[in-house]
Backbone as CSV, one residue per row, in Angstrom:
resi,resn,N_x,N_y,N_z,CA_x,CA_y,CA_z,C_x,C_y,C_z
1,UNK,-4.995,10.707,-13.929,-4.958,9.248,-14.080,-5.489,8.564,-12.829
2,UNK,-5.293,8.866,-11.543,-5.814,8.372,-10.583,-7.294,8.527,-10.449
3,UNK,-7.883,9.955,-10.764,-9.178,9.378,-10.417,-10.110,8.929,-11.540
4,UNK,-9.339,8.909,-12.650,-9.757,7.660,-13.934,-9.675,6.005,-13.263
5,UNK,-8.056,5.188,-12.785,-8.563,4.779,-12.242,-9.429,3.990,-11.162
6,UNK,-9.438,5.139,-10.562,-10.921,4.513,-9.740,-12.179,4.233,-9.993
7,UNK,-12.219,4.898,-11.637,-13.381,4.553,-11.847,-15.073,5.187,-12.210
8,UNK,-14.185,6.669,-11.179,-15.765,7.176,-10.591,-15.224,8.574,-10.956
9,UNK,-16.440,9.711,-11.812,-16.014,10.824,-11.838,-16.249,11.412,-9.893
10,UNK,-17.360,11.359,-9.378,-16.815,11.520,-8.158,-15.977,11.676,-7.154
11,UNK,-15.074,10.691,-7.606,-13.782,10.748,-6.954,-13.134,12.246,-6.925
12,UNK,-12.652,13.122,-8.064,-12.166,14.308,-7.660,-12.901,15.470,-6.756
13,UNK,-14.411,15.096,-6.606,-15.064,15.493,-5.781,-14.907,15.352,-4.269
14,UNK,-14.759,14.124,-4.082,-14.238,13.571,-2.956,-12.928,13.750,-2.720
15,UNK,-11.933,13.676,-3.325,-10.744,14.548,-3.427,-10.874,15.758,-2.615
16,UNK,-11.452,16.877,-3.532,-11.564,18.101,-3.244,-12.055,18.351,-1.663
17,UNK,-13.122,17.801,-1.578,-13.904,17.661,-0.307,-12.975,17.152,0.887
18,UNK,-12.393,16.284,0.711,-10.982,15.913,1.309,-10.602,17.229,1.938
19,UNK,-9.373,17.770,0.790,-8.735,18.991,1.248,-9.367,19.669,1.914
20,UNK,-10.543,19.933,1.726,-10.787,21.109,2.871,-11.187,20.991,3.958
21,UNK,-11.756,19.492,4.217,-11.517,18.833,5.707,-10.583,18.720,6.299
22,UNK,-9.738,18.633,5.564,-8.042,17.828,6.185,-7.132,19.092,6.736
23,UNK,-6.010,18.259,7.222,-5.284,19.760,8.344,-4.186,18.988,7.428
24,UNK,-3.224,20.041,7.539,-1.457,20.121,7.181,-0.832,19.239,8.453
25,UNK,0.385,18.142,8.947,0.129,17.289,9.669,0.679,17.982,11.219
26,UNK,1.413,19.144,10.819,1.537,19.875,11.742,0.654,20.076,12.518
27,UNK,-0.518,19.945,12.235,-1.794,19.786,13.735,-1.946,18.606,14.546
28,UNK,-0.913,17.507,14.203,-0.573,16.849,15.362,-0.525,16.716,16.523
29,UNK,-0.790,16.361,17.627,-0.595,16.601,18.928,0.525,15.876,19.258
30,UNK,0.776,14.498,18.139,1.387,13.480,18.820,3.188,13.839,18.370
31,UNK,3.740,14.142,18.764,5.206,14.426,18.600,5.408,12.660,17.519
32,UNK,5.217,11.843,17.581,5.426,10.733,17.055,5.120,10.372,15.547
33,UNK,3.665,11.147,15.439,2.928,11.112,14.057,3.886,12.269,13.340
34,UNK,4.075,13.239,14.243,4.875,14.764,13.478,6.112,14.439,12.610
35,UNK,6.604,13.729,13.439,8.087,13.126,13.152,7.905,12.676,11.732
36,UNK,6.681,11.302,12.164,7.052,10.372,10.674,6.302,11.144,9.828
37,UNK,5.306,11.696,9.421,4.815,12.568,8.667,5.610,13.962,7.784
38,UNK,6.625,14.410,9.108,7.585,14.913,8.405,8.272,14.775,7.435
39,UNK,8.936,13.193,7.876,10.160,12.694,7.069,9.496,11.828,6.029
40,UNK,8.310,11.216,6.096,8.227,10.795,4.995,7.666,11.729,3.756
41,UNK,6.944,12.975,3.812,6.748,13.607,3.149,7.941,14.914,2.436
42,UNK,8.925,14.325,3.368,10.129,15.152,2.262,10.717,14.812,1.671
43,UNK,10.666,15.852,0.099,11.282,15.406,-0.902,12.734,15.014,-1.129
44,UNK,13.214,15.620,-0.051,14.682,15.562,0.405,14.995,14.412,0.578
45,UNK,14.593,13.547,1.553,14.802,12.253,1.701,14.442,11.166,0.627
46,UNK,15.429,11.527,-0.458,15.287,10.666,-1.921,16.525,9.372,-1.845
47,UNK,16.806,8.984,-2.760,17.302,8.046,-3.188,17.744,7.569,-4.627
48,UNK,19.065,7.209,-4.752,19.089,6.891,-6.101,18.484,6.083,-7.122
49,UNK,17.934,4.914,-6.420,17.309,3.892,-6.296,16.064,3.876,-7.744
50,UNK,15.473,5.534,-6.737,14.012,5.264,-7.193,13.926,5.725,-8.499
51,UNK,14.902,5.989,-9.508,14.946,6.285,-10.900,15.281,4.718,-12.012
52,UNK,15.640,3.711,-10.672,15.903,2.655,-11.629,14.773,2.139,-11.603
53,UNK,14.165,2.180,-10.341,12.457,1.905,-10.135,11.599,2.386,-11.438
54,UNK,11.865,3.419,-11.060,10.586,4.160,-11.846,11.340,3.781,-13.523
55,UNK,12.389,3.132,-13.927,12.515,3.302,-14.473,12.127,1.732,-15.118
56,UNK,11.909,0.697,-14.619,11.542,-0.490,-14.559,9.869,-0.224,-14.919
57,UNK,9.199,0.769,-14.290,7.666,1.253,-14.264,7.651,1.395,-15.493
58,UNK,8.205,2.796,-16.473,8.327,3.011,-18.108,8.233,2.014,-18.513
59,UNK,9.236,1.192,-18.041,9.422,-0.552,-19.202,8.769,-1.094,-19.175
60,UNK,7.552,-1.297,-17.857,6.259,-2.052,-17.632,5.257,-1.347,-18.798
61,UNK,5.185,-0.150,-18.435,3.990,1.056,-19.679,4.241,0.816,-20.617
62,UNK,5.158,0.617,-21.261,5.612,0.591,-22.550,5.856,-1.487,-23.773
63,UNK,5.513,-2.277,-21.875,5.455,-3.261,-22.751,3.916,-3.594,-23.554
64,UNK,4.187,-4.425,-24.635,3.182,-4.871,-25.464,2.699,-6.247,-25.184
65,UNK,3.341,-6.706,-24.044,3.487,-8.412,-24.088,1.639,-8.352,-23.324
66,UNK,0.642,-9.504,-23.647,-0.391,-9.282,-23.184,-0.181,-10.801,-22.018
67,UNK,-1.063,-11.213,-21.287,-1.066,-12.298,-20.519,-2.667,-12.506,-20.102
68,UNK,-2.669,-14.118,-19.764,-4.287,-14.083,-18.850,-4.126,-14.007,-17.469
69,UNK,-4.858,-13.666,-17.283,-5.283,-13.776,-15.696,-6.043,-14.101,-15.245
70,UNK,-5.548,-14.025,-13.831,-6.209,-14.977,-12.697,-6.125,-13.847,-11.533
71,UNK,-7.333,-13.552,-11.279,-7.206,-12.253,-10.221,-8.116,-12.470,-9.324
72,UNK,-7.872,-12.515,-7.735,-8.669,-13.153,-6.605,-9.003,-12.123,-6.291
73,UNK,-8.729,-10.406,-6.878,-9.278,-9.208,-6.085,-9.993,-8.630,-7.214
74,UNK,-10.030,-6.920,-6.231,-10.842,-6.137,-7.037,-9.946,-5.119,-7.389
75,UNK,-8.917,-5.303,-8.299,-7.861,-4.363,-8.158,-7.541,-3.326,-9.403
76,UNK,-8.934,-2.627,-10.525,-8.979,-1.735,-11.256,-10.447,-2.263,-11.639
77,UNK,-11.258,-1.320,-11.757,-12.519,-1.389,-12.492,-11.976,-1.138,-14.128
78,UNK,-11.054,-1.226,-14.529,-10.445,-0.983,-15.757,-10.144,-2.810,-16.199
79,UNK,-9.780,-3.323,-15.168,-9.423,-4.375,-15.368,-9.799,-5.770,-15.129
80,UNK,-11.044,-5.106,-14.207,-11.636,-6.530,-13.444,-12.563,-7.241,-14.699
81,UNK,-12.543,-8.768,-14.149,-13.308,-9.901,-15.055,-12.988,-9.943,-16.834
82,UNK,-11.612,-9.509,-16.906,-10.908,-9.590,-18.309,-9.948,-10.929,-18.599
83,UNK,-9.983,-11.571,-19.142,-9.527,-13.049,-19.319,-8.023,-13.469,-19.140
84,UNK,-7.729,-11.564,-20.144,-6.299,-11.604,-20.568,-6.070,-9.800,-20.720
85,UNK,-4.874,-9.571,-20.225,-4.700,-8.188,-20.519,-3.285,-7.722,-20.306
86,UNK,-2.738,-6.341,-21.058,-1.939,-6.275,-21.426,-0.955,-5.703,-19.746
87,UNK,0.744,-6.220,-19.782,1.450,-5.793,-19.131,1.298,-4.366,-18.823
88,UNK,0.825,-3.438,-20.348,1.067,-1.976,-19.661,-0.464,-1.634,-19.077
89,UNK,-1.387,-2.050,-19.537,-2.920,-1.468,-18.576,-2.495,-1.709,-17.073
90,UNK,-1.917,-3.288,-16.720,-1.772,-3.465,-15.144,-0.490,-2.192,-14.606
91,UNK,-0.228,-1.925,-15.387,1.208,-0.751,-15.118,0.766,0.354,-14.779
92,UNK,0.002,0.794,-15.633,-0.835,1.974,-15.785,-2.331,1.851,-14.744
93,UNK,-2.541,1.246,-14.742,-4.077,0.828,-13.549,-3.927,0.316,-12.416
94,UNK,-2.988,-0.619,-12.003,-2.923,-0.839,-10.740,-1.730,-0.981,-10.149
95,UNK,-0.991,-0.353,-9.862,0.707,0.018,-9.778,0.457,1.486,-9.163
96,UNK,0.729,1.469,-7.305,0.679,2.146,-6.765,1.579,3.670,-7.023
97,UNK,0.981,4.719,-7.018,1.712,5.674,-7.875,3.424,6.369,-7.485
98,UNK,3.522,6.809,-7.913,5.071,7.316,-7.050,5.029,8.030,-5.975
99,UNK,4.032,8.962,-6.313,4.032,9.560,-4.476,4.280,8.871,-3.702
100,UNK,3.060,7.838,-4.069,2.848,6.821,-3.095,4.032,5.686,-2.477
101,UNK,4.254,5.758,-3.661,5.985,4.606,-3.525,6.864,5.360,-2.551
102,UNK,6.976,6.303,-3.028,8.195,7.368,-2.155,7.826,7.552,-0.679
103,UNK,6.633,7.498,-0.328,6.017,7.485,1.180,6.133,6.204,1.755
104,UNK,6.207,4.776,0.922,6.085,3.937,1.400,8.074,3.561,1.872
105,UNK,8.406,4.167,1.179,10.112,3.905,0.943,10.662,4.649,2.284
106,UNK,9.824,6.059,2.160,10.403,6.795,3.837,9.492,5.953,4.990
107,UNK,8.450,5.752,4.915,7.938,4.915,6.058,8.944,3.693,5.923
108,UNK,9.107,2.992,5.354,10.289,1.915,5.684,11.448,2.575,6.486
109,UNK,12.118,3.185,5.535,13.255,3.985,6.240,12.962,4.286,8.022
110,UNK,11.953,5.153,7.796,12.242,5.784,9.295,11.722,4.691,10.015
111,UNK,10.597,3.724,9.808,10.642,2.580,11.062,11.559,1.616,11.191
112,UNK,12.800,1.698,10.225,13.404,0.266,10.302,13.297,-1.085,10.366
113,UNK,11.663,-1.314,10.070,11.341,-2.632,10.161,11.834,-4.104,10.110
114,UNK,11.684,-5.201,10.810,12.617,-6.486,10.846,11.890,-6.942,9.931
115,UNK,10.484,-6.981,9.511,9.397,-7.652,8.668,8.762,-6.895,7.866
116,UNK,8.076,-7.439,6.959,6.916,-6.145,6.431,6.509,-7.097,5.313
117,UNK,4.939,-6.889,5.269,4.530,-7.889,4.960,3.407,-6.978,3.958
118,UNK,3.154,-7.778,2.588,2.897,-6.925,1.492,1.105,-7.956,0.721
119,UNK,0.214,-7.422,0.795,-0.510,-8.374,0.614,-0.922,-7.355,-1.030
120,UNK,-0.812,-8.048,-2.166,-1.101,-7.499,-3.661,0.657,-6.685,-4.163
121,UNK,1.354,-7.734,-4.556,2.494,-7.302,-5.360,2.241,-6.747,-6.378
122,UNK,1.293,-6.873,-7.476,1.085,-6.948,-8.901,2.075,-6.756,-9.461
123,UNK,2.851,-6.000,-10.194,4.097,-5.827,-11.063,5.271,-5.446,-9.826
124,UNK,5.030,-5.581,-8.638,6.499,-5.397,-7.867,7.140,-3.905,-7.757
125,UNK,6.322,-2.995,-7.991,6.681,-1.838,-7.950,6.828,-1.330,-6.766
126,UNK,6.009,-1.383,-6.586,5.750,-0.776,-4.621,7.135,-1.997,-3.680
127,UNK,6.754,-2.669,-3.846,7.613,-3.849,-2.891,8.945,-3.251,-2.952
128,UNK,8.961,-3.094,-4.066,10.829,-2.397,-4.735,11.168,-1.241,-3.656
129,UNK,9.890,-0.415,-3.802,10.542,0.779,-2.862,10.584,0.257,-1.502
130,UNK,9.942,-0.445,-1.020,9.757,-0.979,0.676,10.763,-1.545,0.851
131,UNK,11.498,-2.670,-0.228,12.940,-3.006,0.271,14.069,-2.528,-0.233
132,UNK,14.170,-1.154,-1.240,14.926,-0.180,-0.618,14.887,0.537,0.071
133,UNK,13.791,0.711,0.939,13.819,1.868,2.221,14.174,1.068,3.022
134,UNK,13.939,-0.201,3.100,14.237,-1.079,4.459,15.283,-2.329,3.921
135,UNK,16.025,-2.202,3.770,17.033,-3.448,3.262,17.614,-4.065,3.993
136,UNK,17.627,-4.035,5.342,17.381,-4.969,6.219,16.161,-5.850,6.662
137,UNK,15.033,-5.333,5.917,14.067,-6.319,6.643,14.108,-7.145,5.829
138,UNK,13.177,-8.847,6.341,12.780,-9.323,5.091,11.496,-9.230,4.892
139,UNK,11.229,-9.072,3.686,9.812,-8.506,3.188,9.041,-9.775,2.391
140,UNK,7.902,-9.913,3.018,6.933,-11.238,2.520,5.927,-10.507,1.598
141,UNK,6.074,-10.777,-0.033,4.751,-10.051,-0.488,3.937,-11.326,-1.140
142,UNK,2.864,-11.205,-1.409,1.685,-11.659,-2.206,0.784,-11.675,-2.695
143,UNK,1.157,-12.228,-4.459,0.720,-12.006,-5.432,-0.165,-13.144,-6.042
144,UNK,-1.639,-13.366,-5.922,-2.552,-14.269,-6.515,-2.263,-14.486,-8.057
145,UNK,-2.167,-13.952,-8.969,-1.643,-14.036,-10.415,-0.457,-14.933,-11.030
146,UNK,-0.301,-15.589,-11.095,1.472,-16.653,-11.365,1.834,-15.356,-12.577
147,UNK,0.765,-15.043,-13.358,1.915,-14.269,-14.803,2.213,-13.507,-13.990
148,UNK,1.309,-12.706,-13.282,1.551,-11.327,-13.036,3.521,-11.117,-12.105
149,UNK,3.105,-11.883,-10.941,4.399,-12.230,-10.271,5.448,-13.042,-10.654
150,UNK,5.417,-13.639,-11.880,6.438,-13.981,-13.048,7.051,-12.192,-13.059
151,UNK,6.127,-11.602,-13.628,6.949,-10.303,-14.009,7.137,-9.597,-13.110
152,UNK,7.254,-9.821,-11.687,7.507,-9.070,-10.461,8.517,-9.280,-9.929
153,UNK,8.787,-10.718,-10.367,9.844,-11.422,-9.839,11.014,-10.973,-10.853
154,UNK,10.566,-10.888,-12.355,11.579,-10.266,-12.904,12.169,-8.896,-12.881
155,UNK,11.115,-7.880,-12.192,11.796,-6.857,-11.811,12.544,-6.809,-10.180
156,UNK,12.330,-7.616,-9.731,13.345,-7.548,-8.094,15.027,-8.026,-9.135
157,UNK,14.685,-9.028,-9.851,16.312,-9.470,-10.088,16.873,-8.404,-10.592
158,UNK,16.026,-7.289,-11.906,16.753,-6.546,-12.880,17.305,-5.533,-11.891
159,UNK,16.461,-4.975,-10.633,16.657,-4.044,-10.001,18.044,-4.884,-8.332
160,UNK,18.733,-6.334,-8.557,19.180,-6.894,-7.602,18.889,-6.407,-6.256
161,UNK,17.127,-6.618,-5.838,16.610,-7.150,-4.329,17.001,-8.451,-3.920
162,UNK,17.220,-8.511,-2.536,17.556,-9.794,-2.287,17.099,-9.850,-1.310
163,UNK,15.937,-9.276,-0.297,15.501,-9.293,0.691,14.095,-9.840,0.321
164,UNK,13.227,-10.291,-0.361,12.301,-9.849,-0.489,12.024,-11.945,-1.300
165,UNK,10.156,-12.242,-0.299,10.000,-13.433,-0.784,8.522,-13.569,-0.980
166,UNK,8.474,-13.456,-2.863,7.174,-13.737,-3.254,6.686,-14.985,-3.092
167,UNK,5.195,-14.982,-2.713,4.658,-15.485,-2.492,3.584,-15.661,-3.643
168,UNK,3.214,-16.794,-4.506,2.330,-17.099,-5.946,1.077,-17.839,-4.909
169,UNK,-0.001,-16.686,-4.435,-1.166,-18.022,-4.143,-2.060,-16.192,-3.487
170,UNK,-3.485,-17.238,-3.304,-4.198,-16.412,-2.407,-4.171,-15.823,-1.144
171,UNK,-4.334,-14.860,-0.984,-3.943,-14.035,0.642,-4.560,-14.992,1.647
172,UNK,-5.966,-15.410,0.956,-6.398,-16.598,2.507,-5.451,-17.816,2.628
173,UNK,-5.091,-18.543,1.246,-3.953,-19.405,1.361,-3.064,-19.048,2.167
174,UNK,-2.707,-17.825,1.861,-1.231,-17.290,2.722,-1.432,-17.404,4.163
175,UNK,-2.176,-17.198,4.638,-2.995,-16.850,5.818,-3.095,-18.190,6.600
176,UNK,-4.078,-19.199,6.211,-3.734,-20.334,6.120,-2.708,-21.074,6.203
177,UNK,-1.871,-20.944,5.495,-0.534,-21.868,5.207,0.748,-20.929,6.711
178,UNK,0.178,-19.809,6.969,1.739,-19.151,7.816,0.977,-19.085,9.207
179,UNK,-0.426,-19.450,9.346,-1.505,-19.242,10.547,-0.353,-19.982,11.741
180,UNK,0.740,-21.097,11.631,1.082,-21.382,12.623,2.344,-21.095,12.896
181,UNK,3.125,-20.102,12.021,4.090,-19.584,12.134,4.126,-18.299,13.368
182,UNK,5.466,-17.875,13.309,5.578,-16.372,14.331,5.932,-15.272,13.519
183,UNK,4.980,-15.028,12.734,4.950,-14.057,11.479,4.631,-12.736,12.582
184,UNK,5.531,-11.728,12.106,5.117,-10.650,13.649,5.474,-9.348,12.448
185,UNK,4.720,-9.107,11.513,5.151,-8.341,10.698,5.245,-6.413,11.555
186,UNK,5.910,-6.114,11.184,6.252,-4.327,11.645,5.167,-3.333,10.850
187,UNK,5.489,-4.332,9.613,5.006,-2.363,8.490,4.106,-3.591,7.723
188,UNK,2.680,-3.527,7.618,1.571,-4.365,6.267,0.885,-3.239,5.560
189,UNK,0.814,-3.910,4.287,0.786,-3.069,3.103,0.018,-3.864,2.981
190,UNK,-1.477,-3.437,2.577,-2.803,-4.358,2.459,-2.868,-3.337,0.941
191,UNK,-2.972,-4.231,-0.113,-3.151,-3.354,-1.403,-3.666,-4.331,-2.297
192,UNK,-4.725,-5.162,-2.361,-5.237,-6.495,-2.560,-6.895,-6.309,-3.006
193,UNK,-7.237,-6.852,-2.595,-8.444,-6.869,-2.629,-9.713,-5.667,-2.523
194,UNK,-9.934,-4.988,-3.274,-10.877,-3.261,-2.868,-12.218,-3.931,-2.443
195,UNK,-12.369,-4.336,-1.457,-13.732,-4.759,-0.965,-13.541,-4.519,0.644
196,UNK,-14.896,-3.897,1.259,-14.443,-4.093,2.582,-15.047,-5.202,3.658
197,UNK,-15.261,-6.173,2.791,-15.364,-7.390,3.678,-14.118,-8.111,3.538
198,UNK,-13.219,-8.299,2.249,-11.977,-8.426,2.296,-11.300,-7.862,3.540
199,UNK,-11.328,-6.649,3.384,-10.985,-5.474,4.068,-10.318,-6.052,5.874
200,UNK,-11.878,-6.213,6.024,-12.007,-6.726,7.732,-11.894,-7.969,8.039
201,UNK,-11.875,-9.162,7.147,-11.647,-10.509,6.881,-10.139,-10.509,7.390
202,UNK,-9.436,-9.739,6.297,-7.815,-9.850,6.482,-7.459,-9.405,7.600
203,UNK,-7.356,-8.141,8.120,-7.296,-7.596,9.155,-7.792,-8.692,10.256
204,UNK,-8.928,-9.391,10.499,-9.145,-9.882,11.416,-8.333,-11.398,11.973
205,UNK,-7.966,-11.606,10.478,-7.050,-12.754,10.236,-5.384,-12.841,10.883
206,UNK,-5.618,-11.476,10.634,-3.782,-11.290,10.702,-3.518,-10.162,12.265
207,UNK,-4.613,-9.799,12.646,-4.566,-8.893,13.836,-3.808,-9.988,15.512
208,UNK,-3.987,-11.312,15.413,-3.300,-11.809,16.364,-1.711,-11.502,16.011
209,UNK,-1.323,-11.270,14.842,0.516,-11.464,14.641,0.634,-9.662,15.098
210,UNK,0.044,-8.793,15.049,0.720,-7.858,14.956,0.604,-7.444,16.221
211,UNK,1.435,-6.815,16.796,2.391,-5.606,17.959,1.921,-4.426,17.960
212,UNK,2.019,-3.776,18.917,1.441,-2.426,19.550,2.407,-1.267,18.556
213,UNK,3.188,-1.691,17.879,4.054,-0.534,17.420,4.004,-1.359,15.734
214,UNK,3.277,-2.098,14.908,3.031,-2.392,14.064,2.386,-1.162,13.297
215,UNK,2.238,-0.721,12.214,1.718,0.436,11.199,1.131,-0.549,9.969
216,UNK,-0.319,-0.250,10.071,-0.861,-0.690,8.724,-1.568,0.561,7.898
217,UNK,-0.936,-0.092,6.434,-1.514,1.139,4.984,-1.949,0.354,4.134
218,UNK,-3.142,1.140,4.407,-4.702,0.393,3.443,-4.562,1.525,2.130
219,UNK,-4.276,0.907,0.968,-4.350,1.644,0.222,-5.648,1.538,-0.730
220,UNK,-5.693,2.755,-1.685,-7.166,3.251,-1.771,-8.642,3.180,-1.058
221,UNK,-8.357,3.719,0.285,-9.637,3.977,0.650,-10.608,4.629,0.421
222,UNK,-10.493,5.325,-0.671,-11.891,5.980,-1.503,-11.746,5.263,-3.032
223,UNK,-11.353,3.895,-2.885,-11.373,3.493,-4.205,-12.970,3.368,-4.940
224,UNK,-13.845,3.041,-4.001,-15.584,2.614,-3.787,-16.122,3.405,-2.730
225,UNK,-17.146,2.880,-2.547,-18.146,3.438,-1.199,-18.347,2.288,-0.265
226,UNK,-18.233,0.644,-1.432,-18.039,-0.137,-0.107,-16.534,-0.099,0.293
227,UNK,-15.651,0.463,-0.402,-14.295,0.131,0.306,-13.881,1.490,1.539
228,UNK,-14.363,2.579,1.041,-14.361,3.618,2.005,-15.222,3.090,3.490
229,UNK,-16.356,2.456,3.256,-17.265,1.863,4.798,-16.567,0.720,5.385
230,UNK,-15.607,-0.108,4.430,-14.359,-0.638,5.244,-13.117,0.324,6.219
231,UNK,-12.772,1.192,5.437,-11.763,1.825,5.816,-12.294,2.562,7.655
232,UNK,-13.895,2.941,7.271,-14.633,3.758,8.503,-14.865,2.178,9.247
233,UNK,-15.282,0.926,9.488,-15.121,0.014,9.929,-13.811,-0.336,10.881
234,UNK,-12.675,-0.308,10.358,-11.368,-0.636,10.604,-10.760,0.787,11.313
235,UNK,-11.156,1.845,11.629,-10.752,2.699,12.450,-11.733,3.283,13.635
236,UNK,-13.023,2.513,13.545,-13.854,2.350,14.737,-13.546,1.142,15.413
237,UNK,-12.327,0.125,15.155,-12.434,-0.635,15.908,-11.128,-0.903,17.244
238,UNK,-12.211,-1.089,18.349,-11.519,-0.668,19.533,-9.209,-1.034,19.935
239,UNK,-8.822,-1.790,18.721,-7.756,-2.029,18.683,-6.822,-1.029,18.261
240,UNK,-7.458,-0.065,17.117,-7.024,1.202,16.568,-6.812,2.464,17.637
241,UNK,-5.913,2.844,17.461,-5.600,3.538,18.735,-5.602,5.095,18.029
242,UNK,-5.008,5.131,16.640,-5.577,6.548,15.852,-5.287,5.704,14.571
243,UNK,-5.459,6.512,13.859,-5.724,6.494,12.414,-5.384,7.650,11.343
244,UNK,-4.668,7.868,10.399,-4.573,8.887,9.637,-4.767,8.887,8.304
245,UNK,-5.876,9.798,7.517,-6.305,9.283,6.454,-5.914,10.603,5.535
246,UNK,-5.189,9.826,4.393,-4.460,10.718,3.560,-5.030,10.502,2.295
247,UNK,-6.245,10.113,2.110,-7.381,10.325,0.560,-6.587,9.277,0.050
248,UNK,-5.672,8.824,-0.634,-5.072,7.956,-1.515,-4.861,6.435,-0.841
249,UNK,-4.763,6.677,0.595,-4.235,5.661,1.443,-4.148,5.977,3.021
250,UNK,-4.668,5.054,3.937,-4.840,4.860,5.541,-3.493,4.413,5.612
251,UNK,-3.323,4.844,7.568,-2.518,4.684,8.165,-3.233,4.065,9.267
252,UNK,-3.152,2.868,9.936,-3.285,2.354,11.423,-2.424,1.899,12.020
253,UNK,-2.724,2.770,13.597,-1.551,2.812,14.818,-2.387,1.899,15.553
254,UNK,-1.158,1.251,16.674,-1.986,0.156,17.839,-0.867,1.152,18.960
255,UNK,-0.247,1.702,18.946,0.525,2.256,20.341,-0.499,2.628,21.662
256,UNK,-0.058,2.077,22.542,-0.391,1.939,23.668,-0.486,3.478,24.282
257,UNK,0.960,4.008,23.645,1.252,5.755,23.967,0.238,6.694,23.688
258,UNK,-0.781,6.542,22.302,-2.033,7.221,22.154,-2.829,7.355,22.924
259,UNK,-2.942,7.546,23.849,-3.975,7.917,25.380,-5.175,8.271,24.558
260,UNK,-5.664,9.215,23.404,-6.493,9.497,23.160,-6.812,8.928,22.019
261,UNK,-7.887,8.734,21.550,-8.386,7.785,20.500,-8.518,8.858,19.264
262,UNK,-7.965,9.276,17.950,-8.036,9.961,17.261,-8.022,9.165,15.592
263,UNK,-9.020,10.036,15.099,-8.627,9.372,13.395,-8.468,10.989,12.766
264,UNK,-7.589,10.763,12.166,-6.910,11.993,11.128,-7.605,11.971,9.751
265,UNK,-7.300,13.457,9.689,-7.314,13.599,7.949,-6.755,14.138,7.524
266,UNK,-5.744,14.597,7.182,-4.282,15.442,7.127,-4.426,15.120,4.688
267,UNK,-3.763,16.156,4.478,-3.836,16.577,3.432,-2.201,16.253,2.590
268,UNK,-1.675,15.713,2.049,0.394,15.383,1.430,0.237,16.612,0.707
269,UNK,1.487,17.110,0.302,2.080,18.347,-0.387,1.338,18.391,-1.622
270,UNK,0.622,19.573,-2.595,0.585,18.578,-3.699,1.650,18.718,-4.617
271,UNK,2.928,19.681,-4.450,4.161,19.287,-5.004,4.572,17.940,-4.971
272,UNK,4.231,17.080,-4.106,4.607,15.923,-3.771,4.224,14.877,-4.759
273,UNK,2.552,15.074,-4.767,1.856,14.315,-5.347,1.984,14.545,-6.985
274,UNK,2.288,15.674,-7.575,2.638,16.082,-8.916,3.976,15.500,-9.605
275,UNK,4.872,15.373,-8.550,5.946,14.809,-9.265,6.832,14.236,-9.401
């Protein structure tokens, strides 16, 4: 299903090609990356949580209700420039997968974040796991779509989040409208727009709020070829201190502690990714 959609039979090519570039994360140097790489990739570190989640996901797949839209990104070649479309295609097409959720839930966890800031809610799936891994922070997400985050908003209540404040407008609006605030987000989840002028737009927008110990995850960086020459853009640039690229989704570090300038390619379990 994932590399349906992206779109591109290529993609499992690039996949493949992946793995055999990539190291297990144990080739770390950095005692720091080892750590979180550890813990977020174990299955051990679960939660009860994520069955009501995932179980909110079924109810999304399985609805029939259709809606129009209004979509400021590029967020399924399945789905782009369609007027109106059904609750379960956006469920099924652009609804970050569970691996993925479960990594984003231990990266919450183990950084403890005060903020975390979510740019592309679509059905609220992902957000769900970020503020149960972190239920102390408060979590800012945003969703361009009013239906779409109608039904995002209805899964934070069914699942009772209370940390967590959608935002109904465009990421540049957002951007715009909080430009004079002290927005100092910890953990950004850029999952919005698959373009990489988007890409470096946002990033360049939002790079004054963030901190030397801030973590950003660009998800699908092999969604395209222009979104992959974003992803290689945004880890040549001199603020990135390393980078770790896990085929499904980037990691960017600003720590000062990285003495050496490194971008990764490290390979997740694929027990992990299976189930």
């Amino acid at each position: 299903m994932y590399f349906a959609s992206m779109g591109s039979v290529s993609t499992g090519v690039q996949f493949f090609n992946h793995l055999f570039r990539s190291k297990r994360w144990s080739a770390f140097h950095s005692p720091f990356l080892f750590d979180l790489f550890t813990y977020c990739c174990d299955e051990r570190n679960g939660s009860t949580t994520f069955k009501q989640i995932e179980k909110q996901r079924k109810a999304l797949i399985a609805s029939e209700e259709m809606i129009s839209r209004k979509d400021f990104g590029a967020g399924s070649v399945l789905l782009d420039n369609a007027a109106t479309a059904s609750i379960s295609a956006i469920a099924k097409n652009a609804l970050s997968m569970p691996f993925q959720c479960r990594f984003l839930f231990r990266l919450a966890a183990f950084m403890k974040p005060g903020h975390i800031l979510e740019f592309g809610t679509s059905l609220g799936i992902s957000t769900s796991y970020l503020s149960s891994g972190a239920p102390d922070a408060l979590i800012h997400t945003v969703e361009g779509d009013p239906e779409v985050a109608k039904r995002a908003a209805i899964v934070f209540n069914e699942l009772g989040l209370k940390n967590i404040e959608l935002y109904t407008t465009s990421f540049d609006q957002y951007i715009s409208k909080t430009a004079s605030g002290k927005e100092t987000p910890d953990l950004l989840f850029l999952d919005g727009h698959h373009t990489a002028s988007a890409l470096l737009t946002y990033f360049t927008s939002l790079k004054e709020r963030l901190h030397p110990n801030t973590i950003i995850v660009v998800d699908d960086i092999h969604w395209s070829t222009d979104m992959n020459s974003g992803w290689k853009k945004l880890i040549a640039l001199p603020e990135v201190t390393q980078s770790v690229n896990c085929f499904h989704f980037g990691l960017l570090f600003f720590r000062p502690d990285f003495l050496n300038k490194e971008n990764h390619e490290i390979y997740l379990p694929l027990r992990m990714m299976v189930k």
